[in-house]
N, C-alpha and C positions, 0 to 999 in steps of 0.2 A: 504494500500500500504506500503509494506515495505522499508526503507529506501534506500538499494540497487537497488530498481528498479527506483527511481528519477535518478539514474546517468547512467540508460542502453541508453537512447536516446544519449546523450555526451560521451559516450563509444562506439558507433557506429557511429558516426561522425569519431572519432579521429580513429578508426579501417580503415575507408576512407582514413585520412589522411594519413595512416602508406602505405595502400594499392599502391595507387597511385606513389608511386615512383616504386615503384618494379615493375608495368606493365612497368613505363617508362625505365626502366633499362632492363627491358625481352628485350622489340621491340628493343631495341638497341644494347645488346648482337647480337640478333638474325640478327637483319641490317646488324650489322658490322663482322658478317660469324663467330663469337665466339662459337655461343651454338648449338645444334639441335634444327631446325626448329621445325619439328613433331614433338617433344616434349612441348617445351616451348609455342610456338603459342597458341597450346590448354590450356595452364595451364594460360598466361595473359588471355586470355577469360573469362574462369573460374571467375580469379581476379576481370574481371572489371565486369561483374555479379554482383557478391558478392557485389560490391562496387555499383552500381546502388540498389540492394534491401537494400543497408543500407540506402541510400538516401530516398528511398519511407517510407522505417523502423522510422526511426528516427524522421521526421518530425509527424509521426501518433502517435508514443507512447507521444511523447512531451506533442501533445493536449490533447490525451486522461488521460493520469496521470496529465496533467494541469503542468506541470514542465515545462513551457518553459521560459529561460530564458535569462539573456542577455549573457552568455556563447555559450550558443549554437545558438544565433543569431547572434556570429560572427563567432564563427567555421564551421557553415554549410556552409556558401556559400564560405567560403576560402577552404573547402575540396572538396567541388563542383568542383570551380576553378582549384585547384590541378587536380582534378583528369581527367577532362577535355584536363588541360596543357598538363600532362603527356603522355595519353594516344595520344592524337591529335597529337603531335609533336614526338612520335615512329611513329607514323602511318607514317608521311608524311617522316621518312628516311625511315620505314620500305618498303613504296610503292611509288617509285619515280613515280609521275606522276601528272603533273599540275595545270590538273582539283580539283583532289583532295584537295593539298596542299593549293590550291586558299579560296576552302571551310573551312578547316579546320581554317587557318588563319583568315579567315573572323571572325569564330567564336569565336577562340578567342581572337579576337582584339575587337569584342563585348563584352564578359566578363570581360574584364580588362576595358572597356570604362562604364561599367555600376558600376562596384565594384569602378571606382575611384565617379563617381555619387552619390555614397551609402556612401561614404566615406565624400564627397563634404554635404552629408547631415545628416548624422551625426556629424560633425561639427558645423552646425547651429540648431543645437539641434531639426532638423525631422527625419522623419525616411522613406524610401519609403517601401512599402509591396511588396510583389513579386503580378506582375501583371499574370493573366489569358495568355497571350502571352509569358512570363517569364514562368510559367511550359508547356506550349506547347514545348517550345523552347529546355527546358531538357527534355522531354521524346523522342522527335527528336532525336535530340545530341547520345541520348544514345540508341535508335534505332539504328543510323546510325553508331555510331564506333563500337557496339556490330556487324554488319555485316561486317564493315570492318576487322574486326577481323577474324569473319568466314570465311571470303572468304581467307584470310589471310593464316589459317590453313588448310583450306580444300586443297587449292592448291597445296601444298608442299606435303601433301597426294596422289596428284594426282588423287581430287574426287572434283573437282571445279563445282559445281551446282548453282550456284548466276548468272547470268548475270550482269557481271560488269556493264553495262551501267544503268541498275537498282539501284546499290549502289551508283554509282554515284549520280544519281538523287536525292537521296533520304539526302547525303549528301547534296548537293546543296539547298531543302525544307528546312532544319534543318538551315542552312547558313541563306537562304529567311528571314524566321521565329526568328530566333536569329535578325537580325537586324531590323525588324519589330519591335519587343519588345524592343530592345533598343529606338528604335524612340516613343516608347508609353513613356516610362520610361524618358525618355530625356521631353516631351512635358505636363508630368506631374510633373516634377520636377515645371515647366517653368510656368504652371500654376496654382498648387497646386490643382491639383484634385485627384489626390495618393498619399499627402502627409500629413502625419497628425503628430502631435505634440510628443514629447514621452509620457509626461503629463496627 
């Protein structure tokens, strides 16, 4: 392994990092009647793609080159986070509607409730692992604003094929599930059955 490839896993984290604000800057143009729709729409999709396959990306080459380090286990879940925020919070000015917003918020008011937990336990010198329910919860997540998105773009096209109340739902599972996981996470904090030493 060449030395350059130890730092491709933490060069696609941070690539997330950089990502994640410009979908949130796109939705918000676009909300606030600044940019073309049919243009931009399609192209934060694109971005937040991109930005989910670096997430699958990154955690895979870590293990397999064995480079994982404590860099990258604290950038990945803050570019998670990020990217999450961002995207979540265009959605909900991008698409005023309550159902929605209710979900999204949910979610990430579980993110931040879980990173301060992560936070709270690194402090006391454990660590918690990302639980079984914890990647359920991201590939939801990232189903569901990945459609948000589409139906997003499709619309403004005037080629709307998603039944909203579908999306809906589907955010709402992903909400379900996120806050499951944080109660897994929360009750293994509480126990010490997902938490184990750095050591």
């Amino acid at each position: 392994m060449t030395p350059a490839m130890q730092h491709v896993p933490n060069a696609l984290t941070l690539l997330r990092l950089l990502i994640a604000p410009v979908i949130g800057a796109l939705l918000l143009l676009v909300a606030l009647g600044g940019w073309a729709p049919a243009l931009w729409l399609p192209v934060a999709l694109g971005l937040f793609l991109l930005a989910c396959l670096t997430d699958l990306a990154d955690g895979v080459l870590a293990r397999r080159l064995s480079v994982e380090g404590a860099a990258g286990a604290v950038l990945d879940p803050v570019a998670d986070k990020l990217l999450m925020l961002c995207t979540g919070l265009g959605l909900v000015v991008l698409v005023p509607d309550l159902a929605l917003a209710g979900a999204v918020l949910l979610m990430l008011g579980r993110d931040l409730a879980v990173g301060g937990l992560r936070e709270l336990a690194l402090s006391r010198g454990r660590r918690l692992p990302v639980a079984g329910l914890g990647k359920a919860k991201t590939v939801l997540q990232c189903m569901a604003f990945a459609a948000g998105l589409a139906q997003a773009a499709l619309t403004v096209r005037g080629a709307n094929v998603m039944p909203g109340g579908l999306i809906l739902a589907l955010f709402w599972l992903a909400a379900v599930v996120s806050l499951a996981s944080a109660i897994a996470y929360a009750r293994g904090y509480r126990d010490g059955a997902s938490v184990r030493h750095d050591d």
